[in-house]
Steps between C-alpha positions, in 0.01 A plus 500: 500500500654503822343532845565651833695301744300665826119475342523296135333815336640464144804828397603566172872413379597848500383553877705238602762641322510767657434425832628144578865452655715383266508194616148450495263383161190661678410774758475435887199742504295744273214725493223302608675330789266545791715445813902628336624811310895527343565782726737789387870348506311156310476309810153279547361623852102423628295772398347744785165446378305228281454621151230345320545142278484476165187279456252434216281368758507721776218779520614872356312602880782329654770754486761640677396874603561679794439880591223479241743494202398426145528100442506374133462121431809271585726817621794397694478897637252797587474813349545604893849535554710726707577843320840413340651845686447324850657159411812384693796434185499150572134478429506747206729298297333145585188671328682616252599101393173393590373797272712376247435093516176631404533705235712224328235257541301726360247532765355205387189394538389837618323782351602756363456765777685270704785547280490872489532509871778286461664706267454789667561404800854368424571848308456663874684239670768585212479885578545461838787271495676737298416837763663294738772416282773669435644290186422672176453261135784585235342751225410374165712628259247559263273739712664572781218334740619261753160322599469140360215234455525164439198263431580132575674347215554856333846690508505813689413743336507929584215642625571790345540436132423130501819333346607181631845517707808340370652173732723779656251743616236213553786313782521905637128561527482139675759615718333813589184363604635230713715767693210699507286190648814478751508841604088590528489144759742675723235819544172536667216750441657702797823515354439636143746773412691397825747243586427085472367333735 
């Protein structure tokens, strides 16, 4: 199994898939890096606060919390974080990736509460990238819906009536979503509904 460049903590072959360069065999950072986070355009940058090491032999007391949030064993983040509505763009979608590096690890080691706020955390990260979007998804021809899911190493599949897209609508839906990343950077909480920033 390979292991993070930054800390050595061991990622699985489809996390580096999907998240090393391409001219990398392993990741520069991941999850449980203490001191760097991928930011939102992929670049490695120092993170603005420690998160908390992934130890076997560190003491569940010693956690990262701060403004009394809820701590679980081993979490790289807080259940404390800013209300998605008053994040700057940039900072929206670089939790959205880190949302995301989670999810496809799985959230491992952590419980499974820790997971749900994960999950649903990313799903209002999600919502409010696309309010400040204005990119829509192509419709599935099936049902008409144009909202899309896609589990790591799953196709993409409707939301709507749950059939998996075809390569054509799968490369559009792709699309979408990174214009919509694009676009939803460029605006701030103050700016919803308005112009860019």
């Amino acid at each position: 199994m390979p292991d993070c460049e930054n800390c050595g903590s061991a990622v699985s072959a489809d996390y580096v898939r999907v998240f090393a360069p391409d001219d990398m065999e392993t990741v520069r950072v991941c999850p449980f890096c203490e001191d760097k986070i991928r930011d939102g355009t992929g670049d490695v940058r120092d993170a603005r606060s420690t998160r908390t090491p992934r130890s076997d032999d560190r003491d569940t007391d010693d956690q990262l919390v701060t403004d009394g949030g809820e701590a679980y064993p081993d979490a790289p983040i807080t259940t404390d974080r800013t209300p998605v509505e008053e994040l700057s763009g940039k900072d929206l979608v670089a939790e959205k990736r880190e949302l995301s590096e989670l999810l496809a690890e799985g959230c491992r080691p952590h419980t499974d509460e820790w997971h749900d706020y994960v999950y649903n955390r990313s799903w209002d990260v999600w919502n409010e990238i696309r309010a400040r979007a204005e990119t829509e998804p192509p419709t599935c021809d099936n049902c008409g819906e144009s909202k899309w899911s896609q589990a790591p190493g799953d196709p993409v599949r409707c939301n709507g009536c749950g059939v998996p897209a075809d390569r054509e609508t799968e490369q559009a839906v792709h699309d979408a979503w990174n214009r919509m990343e694009s676009e939803a950077r460029n605006v701030d909480p103050d700016d919803v509904g308005g112009e860019a920033a």
